[in-house]
N, CA, C and O of each residue as an XYZ file, in Angstrom:
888
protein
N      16.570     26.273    -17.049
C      17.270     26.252    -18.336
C      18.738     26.632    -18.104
O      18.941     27.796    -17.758
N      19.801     25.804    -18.248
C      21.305     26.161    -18.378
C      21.647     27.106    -19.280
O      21.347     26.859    -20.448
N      22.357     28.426    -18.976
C      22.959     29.275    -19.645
C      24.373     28.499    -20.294
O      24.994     27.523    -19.874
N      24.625     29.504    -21.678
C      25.578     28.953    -22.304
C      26.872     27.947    -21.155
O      27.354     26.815    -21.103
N      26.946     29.187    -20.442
C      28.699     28.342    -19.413
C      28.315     27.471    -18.961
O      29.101     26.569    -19.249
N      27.197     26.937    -18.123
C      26.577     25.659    -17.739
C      26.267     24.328    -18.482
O      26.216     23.126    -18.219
N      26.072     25.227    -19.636
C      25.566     24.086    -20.386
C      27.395     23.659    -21.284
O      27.713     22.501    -21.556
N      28.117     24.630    -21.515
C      29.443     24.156    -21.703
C      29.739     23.110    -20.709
O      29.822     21.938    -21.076
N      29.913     23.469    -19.399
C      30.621     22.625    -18.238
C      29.606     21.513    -18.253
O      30.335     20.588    -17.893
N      28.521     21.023    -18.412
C      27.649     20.198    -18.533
C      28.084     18.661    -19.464
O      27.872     17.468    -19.243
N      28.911     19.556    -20.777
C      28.903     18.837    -21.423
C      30.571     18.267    -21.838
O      30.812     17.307    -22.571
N      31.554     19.112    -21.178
C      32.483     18.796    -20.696
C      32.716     19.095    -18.975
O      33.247     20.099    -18.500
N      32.242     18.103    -18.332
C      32.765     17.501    -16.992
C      33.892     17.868    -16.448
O      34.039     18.638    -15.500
N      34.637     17.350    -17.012
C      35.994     17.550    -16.562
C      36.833     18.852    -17.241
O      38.059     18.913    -17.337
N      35.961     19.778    -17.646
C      36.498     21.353    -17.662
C      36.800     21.802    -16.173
O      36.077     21.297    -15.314
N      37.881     22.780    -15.721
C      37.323     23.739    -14.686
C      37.148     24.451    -14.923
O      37.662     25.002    -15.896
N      35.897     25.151    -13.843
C      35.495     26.336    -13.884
C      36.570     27.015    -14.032
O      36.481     27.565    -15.130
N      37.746     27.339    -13.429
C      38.519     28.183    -13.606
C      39.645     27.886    -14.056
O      40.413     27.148    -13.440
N      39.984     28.543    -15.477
C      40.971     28.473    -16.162
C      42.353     27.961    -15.532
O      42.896     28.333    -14.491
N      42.695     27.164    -16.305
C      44.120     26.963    -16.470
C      45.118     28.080    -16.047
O      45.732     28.232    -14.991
N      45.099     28.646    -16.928
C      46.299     29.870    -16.982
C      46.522     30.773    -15.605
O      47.551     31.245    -15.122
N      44.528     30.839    -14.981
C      44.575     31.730    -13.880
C      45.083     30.873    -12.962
O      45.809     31.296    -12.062
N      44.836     29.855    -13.052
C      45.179     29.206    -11.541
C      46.820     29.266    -11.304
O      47.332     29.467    -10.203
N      47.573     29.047    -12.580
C      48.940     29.016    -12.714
C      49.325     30.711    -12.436
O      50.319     30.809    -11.717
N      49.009     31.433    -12.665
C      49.137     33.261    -12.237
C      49.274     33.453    -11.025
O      50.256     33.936    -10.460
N      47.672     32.847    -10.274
C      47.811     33.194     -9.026
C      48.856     32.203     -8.061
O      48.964     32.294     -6.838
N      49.636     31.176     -9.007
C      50.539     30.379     -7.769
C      51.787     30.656     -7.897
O      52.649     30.036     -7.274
N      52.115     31.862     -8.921
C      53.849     32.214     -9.487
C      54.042     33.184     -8.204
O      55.234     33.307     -7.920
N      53.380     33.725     -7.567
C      54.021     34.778     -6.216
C      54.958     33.987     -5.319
O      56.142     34.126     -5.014
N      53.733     32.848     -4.912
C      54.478     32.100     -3.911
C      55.691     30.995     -4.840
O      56.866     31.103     -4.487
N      55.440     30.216     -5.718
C      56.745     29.200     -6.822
C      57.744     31.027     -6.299
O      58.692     30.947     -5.518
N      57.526     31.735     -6.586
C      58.729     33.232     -6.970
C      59.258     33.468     -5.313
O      60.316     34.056     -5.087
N      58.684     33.118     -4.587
C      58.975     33.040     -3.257
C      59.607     32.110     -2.936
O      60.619     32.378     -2.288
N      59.351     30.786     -3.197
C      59.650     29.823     -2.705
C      61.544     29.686     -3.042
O      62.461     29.428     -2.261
N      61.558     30.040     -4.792
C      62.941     30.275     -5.295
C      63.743     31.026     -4.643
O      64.830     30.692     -4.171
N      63.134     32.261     -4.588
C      63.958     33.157     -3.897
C      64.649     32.883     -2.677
O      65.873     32.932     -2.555
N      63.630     32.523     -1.556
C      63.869     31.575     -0.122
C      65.092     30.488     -0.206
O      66.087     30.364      0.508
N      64.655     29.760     -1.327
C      66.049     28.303     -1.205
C      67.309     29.073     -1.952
O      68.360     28.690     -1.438
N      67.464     29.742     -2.680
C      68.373     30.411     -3.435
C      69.395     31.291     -2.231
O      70.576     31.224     -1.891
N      68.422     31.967     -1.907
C      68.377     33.207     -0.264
C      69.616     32.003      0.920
O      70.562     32.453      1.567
N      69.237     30.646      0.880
C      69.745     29.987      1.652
C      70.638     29.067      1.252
O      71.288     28.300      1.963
N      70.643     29.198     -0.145
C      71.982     28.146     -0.288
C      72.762     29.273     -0.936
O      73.938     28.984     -1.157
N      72.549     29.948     -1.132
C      74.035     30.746     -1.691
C      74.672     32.634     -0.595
O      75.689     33.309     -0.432
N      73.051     32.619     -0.137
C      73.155     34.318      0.859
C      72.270     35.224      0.045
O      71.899     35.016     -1.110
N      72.014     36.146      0.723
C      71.166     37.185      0.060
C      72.174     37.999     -1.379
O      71.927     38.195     -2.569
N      73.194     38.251     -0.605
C      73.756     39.295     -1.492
C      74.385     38.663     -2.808
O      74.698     39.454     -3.698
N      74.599     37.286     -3.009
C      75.031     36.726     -3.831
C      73.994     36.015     -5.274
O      74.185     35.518     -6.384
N      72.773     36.399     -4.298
C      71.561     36.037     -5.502
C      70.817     36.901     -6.024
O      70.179     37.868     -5.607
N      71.047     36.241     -7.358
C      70.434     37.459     -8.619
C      69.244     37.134     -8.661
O      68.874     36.011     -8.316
N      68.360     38.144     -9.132
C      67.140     38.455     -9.491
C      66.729     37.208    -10.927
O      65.660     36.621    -11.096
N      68.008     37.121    -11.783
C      67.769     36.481    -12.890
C      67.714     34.891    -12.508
O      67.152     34.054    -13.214
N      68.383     34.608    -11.280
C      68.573     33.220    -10.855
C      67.866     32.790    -10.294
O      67.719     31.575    -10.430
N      66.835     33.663     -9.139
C      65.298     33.394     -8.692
C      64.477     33.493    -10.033
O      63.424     32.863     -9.934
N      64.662     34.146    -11.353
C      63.366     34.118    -12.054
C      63.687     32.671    -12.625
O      62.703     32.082    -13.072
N      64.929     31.985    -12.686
C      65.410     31.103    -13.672
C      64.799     29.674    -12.966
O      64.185     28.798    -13.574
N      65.198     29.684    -11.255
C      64.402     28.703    -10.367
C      62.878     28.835    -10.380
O      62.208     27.811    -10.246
N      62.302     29.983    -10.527
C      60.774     29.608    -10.524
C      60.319     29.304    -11.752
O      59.116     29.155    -11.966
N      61.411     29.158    -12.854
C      60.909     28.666    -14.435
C      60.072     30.148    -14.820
O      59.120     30.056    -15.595
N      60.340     31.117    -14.424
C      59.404     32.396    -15.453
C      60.827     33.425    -15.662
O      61.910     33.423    -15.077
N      60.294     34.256    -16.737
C      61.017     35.587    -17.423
C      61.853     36.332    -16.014
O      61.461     36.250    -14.850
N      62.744     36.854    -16.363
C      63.010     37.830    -15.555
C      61.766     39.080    -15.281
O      61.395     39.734    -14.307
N      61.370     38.981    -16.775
C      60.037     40.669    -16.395
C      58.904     40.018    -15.608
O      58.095     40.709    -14.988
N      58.853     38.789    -15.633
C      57.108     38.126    -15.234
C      57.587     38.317    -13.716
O      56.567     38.454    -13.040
N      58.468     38.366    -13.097
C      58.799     38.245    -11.606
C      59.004     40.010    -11.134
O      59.026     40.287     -9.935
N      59.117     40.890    -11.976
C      58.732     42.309    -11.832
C      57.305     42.593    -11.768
O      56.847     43.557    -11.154
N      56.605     41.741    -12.409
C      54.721     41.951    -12.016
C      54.835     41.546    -10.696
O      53.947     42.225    -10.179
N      55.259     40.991     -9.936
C      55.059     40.848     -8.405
C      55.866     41.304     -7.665
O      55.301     41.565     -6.603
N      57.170     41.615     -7.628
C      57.770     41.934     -6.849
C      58.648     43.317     -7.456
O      58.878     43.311     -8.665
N      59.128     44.473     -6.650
C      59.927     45.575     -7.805
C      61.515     45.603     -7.596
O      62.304     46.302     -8.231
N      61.868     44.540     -6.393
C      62.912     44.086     -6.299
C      63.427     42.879     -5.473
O      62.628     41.989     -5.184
N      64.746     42.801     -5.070
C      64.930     41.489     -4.377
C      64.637     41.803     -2.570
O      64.523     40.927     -1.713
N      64.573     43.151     -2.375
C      64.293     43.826     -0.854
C      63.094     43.343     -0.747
O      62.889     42.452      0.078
N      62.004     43.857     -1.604
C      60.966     43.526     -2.058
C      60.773     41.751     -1.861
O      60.022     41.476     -0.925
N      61.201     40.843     -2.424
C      60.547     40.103     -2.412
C      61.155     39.230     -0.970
O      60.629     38.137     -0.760
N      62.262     39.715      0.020
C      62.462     38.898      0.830
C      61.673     39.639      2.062
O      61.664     39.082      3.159
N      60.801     41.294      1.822
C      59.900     41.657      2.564
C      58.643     40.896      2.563
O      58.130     40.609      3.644
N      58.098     40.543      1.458
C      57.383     39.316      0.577
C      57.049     38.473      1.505
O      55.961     38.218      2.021
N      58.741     37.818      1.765
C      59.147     36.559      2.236
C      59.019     36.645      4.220
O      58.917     35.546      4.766
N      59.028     37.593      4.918
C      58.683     37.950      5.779
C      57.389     38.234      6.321
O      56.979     38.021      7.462
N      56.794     38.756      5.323
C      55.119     38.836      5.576
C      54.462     37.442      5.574
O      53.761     37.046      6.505
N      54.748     36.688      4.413
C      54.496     35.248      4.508
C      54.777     34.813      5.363
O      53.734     34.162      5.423
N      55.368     34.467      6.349
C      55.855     33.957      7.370
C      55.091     34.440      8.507
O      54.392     33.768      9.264
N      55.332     35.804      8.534
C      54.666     36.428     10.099
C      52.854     36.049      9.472
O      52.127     35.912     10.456
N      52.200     35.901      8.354
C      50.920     35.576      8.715
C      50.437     34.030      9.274
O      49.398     33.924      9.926
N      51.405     32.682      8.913
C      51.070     32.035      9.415
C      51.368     31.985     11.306
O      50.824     31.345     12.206
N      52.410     32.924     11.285
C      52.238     32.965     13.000
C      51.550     33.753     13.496
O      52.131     34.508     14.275
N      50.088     33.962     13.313
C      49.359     34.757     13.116
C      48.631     34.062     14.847
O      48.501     34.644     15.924
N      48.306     32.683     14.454
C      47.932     31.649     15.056
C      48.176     31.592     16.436
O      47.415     31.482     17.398
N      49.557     31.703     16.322
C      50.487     31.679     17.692
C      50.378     32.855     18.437
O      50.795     32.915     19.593
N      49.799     33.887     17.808
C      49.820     35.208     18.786
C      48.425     35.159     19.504
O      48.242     35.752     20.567
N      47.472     34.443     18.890
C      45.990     34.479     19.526
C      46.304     33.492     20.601
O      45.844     33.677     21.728
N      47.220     32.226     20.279
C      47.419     31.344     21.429
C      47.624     32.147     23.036
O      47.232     31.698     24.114
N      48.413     33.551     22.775
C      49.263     34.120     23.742
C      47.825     34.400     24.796
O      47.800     34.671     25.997
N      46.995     34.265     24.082
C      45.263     34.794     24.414
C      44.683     33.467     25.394
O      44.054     33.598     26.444
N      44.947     32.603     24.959
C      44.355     31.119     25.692
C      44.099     31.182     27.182
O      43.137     30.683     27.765
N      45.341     32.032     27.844
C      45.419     31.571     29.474
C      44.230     32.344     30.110
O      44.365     32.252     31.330
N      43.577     32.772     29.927
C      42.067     33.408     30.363
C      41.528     32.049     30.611
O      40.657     31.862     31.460
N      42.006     31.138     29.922
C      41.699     29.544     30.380
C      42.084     28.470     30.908
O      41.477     27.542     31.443
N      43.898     28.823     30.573
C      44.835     27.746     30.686
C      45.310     28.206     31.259
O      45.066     29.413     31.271
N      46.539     27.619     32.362
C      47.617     28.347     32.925
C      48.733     28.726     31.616
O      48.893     28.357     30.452
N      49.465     29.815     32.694
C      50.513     30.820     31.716
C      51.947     29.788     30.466
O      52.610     29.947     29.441
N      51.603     28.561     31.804
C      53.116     27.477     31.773
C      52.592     26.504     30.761
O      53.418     25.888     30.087
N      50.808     26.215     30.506
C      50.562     25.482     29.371
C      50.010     26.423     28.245
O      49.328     25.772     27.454
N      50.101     27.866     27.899
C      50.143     28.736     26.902
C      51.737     28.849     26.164
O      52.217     28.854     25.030
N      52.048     28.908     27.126
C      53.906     28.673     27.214
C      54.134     27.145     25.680
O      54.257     27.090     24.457
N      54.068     26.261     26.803
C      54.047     25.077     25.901
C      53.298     25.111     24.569
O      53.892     24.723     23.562
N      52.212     25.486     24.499
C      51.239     25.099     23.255
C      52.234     26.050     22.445
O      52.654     25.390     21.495
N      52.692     27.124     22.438
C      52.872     28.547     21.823
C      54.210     27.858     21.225
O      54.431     27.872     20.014
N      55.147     27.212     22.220
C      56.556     26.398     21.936
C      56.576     25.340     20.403
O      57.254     25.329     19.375
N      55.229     24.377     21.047
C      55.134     23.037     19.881
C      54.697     23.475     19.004
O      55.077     22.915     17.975
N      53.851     24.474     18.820
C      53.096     24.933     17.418
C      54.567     25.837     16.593
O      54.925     25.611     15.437
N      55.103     26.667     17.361
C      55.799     27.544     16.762
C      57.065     26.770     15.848
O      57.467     27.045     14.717
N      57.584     25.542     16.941
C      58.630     24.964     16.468
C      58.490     24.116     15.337
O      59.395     24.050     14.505
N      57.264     23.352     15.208
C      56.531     22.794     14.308
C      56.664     23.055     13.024
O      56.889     22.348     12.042
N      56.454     24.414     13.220
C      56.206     25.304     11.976
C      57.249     25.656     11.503
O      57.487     25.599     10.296
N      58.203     26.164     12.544
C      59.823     26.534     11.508
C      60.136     25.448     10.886
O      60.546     25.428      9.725
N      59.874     23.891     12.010
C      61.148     23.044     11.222
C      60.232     22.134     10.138
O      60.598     21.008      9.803
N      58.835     22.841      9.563
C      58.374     22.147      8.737
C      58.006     23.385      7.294
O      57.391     23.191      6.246
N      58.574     24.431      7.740
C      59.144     25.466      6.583
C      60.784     25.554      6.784
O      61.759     25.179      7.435
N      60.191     26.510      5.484
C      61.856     27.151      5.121
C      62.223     28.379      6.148
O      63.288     28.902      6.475
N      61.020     28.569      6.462
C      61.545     29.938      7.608
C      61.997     29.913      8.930
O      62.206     30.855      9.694
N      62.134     28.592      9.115
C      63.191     28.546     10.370
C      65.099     28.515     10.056
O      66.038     28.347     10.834
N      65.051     28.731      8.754
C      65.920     29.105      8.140
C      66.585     30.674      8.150
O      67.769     30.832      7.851
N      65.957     31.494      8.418
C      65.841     32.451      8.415
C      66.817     33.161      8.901
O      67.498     33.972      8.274
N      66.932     32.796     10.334
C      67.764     32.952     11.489
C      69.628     33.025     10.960
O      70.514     33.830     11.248
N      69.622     32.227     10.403
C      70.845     32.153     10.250
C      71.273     32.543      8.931
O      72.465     32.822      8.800
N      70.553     32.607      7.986
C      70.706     34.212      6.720
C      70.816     35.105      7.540
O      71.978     35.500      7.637
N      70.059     35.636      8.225
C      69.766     36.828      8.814
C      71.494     37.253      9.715
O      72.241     38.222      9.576
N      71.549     36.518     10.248
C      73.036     36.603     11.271
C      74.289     36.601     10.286
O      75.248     37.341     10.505
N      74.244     35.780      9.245
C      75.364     35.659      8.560
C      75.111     37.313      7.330
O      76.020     37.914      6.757
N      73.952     37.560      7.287
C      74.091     39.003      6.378
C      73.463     40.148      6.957
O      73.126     41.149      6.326
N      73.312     39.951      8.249
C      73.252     41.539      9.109
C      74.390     42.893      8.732
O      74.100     44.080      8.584
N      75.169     42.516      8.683
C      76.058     43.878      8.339
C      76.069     44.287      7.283
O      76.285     45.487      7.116
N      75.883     43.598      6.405
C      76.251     43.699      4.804
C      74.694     44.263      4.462
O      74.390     44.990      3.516
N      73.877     43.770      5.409
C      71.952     44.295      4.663
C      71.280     44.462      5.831
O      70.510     43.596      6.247
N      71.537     45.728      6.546
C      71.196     46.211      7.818
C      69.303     46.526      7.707
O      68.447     46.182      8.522
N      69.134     47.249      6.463
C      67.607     47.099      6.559
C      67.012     45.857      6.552
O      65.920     45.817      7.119
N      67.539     44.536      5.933
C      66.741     43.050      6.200
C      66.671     42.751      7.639
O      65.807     42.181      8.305
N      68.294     43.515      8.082
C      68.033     42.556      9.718
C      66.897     43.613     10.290
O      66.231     43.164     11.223
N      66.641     44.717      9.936
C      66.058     45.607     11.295
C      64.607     45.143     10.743
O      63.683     45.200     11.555
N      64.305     44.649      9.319
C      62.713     44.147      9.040
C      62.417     43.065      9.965
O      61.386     42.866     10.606
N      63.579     42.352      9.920
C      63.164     40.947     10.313
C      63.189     41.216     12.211
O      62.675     40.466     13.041
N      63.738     42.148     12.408
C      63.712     42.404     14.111
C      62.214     42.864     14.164
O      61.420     42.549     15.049
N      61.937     43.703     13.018
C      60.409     44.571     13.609
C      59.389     43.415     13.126
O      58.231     43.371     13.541
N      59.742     42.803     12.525
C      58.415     41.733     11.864
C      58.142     40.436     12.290
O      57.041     39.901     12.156
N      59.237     39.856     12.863
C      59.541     38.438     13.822
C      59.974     38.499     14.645
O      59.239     38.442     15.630
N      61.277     38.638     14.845
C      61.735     39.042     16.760
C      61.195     39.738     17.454
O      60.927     39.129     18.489
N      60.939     40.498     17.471
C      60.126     41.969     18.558
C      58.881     41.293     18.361
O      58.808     40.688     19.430
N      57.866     40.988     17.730
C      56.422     40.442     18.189
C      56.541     39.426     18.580
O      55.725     39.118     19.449
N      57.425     38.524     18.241
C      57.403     36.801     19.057
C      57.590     37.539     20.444
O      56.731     37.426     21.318
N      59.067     38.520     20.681
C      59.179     38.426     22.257
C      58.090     38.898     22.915
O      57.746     38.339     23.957
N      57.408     39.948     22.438
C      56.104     40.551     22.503
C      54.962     39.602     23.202
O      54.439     39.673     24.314
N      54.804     38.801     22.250
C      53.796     37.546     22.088
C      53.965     36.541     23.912
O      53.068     36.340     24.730
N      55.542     36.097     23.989
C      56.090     35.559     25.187
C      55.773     36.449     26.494
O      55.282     35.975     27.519
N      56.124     37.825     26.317
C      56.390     38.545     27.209
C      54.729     38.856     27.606
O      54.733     39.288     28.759
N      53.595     38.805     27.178
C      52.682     39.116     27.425
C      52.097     37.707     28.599
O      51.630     37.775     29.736
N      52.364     36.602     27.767
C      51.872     35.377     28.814
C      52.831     35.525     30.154
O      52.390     35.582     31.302
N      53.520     35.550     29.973
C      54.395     35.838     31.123
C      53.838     36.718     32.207
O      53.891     36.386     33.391
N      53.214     38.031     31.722
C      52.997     38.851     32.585
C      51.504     38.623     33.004
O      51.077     38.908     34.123
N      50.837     38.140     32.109
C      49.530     37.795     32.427
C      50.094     35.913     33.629
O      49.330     35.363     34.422
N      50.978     35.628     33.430
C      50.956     34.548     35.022
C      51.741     35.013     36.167
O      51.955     34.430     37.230
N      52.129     36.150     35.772
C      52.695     36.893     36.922
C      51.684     37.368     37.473
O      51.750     37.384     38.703
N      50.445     37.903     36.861
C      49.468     38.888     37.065
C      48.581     37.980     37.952
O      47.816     38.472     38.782
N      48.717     36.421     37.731
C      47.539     35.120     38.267
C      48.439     35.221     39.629
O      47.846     35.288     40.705
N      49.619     35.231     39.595
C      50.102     34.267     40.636
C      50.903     33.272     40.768
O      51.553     32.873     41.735
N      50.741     32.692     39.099
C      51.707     31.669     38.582
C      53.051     31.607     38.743
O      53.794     30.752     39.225
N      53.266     32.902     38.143
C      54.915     33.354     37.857
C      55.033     33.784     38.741
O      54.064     34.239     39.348
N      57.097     33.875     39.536
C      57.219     34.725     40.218
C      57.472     36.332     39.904
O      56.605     36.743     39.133
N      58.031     36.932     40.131
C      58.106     38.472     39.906
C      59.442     38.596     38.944
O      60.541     38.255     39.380
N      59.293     39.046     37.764
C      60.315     38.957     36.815
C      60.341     39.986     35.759
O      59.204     40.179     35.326
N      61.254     40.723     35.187
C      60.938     41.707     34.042
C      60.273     40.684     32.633
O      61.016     39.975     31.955
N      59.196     40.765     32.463
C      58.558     40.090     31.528
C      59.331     40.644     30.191
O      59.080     39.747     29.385
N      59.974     41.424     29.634
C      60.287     41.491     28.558
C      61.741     41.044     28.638
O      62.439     40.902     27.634
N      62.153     40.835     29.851
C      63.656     40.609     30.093
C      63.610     38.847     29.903
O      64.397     38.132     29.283
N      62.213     38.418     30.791
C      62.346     37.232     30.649
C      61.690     36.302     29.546
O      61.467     35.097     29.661
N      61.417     37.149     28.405
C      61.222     36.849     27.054
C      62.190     36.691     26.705
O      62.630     35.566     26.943
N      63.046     37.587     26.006
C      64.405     37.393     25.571
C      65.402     36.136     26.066
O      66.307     35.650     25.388
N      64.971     35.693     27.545
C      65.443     34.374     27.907
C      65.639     33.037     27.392
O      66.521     32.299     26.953
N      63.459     33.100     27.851
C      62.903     32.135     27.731
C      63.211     31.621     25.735
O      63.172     30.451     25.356
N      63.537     33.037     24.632
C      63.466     32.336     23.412
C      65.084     32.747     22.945
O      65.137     32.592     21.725
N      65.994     33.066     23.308
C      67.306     32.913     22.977
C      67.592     31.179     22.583
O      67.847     30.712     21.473
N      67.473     30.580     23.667
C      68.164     29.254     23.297
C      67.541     28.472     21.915
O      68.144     27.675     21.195
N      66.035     28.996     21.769
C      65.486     28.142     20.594
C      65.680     29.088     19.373
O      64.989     28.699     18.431
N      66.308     30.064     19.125
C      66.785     30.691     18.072
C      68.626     30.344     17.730
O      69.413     30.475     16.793
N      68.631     29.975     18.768
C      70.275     29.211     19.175
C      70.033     28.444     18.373
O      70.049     28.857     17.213
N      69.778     27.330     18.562
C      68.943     26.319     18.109
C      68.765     25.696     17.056
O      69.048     24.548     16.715
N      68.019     26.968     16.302
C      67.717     27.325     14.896
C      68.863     27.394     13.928
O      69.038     26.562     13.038
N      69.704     28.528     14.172
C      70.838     29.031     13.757
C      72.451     27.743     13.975
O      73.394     27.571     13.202
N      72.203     27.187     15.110
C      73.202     25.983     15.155
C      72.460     25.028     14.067
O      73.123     24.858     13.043
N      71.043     24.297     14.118
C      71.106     23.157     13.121
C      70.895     23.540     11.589
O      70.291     22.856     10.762
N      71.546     24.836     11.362
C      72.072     24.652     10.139
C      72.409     26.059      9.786
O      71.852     26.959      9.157
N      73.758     25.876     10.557
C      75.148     26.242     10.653
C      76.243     24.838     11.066
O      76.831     24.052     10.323
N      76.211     24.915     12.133
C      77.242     23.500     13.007
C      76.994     22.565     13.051
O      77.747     21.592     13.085
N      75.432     22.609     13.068
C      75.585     20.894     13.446
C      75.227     19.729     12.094
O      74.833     18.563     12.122
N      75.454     20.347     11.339
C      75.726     18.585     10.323
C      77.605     18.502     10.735
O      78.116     17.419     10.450
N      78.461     19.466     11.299
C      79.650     18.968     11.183
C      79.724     18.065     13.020
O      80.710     17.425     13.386
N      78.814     18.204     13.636
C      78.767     17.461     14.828
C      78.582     16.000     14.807
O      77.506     15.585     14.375
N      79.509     15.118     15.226
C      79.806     13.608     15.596
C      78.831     13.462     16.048
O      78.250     12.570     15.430
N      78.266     13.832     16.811
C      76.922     13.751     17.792
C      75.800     14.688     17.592
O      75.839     15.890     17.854
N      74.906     14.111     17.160
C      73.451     15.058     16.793
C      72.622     15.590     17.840
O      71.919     14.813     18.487
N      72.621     16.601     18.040
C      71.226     17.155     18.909
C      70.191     16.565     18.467
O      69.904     16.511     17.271
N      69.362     15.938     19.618
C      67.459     15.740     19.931
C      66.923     16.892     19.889
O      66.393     17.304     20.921
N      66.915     17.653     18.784
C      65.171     19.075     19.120
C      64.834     18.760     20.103
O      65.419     19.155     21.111
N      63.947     18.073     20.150
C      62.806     17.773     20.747
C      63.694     17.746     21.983
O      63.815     18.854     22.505
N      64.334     16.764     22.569
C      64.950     16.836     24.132
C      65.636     17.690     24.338
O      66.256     17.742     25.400
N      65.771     18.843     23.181
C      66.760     20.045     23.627
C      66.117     20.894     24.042
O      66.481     21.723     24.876
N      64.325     20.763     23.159
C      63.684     22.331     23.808
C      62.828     21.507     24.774
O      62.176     22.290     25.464
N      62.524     19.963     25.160
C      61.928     19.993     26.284
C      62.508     19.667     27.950
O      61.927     19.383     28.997
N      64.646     19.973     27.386
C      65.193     20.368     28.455
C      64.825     21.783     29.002
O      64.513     22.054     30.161
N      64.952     22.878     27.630
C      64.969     24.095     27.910
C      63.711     24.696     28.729
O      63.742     25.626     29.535
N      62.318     23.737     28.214
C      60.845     24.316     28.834
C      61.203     23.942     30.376
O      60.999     24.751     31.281
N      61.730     22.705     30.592
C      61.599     22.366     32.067
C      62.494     23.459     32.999
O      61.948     24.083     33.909
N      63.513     23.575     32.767
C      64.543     24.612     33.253
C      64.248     25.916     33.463
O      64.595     26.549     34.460
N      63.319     26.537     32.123
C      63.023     27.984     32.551
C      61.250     28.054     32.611
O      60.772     29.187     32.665
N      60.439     27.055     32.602
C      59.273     27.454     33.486
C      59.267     26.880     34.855
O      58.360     27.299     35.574
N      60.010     26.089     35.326
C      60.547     25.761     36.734
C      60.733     26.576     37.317
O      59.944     26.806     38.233
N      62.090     27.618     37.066
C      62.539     29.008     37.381
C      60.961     29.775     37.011
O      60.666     30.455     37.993
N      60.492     29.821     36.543
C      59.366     30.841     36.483
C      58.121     30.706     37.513
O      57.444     31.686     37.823
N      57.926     29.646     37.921
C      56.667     29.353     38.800
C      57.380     29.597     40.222
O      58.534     29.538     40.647
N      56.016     29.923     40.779
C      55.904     30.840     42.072
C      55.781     29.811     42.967
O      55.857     30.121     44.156
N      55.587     28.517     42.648
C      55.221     27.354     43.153
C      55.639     25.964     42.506
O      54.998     25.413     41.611
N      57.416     25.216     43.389
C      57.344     23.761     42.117
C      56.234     23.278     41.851
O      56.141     22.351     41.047
């Protein structure tokens, strides 16, 4: 025998189970994120109001205080979001128990790059550089929450193919900072400089100059 709600949804089909309104609630964090992020990048942190992210995600100024209690707040928000989808990439650092160090290397490269240049958070980089002085606690979040575990993440495969045999003998945290300088370069040049460049950088042939060059230098063996 169908209870009342069953026998409602029974007889309208095309009800959902779950309300309207909730589904729209639970997607204003991220729409309130998302504003904040493009706002964050076309104008700078310090230049965007709280009222101009509530105005881009289409809600109240107060409805964007139920989620967030400020703009620190919501670009910490905006950092956590980010470091969970590279969540992925840190278990990769785990793979070479199977793979060699130089194809953990690679997988860890295409997935990671993938991901910035198919979000907004490879954007990041270059907010971050252009408002380090002016918002010293964003840069030191974004050092403890993305930079320091990516190099972390690098520096561990590294030492685990030093540890095989792979690698030659190298300060693994020294040769983190190496191996990911140029692709934060990278980051921060294609969008900063280079839409004013005559000549466009290849990504792709820029970081699969950079893999050949410094896992070459890294193996114990061409």
């Amino acid at each position: 025998m169908l209870d009342r709600q069953e026998k409602r949804q029974a007889e309208n089909p095309l009800e959902s189970r779950e309300p309207r309104w909730r589904r729209r609630k639970d997607d204003r964090p991220k729409e309130i994120m998302d504003a904040a992020l493009a706002l964050f990048l076309e104008n700078g942190f310090s230049a965007t109001r709280l009222e101009d992210i509530a105005a881009r995600a289409n809600v109240t100024k107060g409805t964007l205080f139920i989620y967030f209690t400020n703009k620190d707040d919501l670009f910490q928000s905006l950092i956590r979001e980010g470091m969970s989808q590279m969540d992925s990439f840190r278990e990769a650092s785990r793979l070479n128990v199977r793979v060699s160090a130089q194809e953990t290397l690679l997988f860890i490269t295409n997935n990671w790059w993938k991901f910035l240049t198919d979000s907004d958070f490879g954007k990041l980089p270059k907010l971050i550089i252009s408002e380090a002085a002016n918002f010293p606690d964003i840069t030191t979040l974004y050092l403890e929450q993305v930079v320091i575990p990516t190099r972390a993440m690098i520096a561990e495969v590294i030492s685990q193919g030093i540890a095989s045999g792979e690698f030659i003998q190298v300060d693994p945290k020294l040769a983190a900072r190496v191996f990911l300088a140029p692709l934060f370069m990278l980051l921060t040049w294609r969008y900063s400089v280079a839409p004013f460049e005559k000549e466009a950088i290849d990504d792709l042939e820029y970081i699969n100059t950079h893999l050949k060059i410094t896992i070459q230098g890294l193996l114990a063996k061409a």
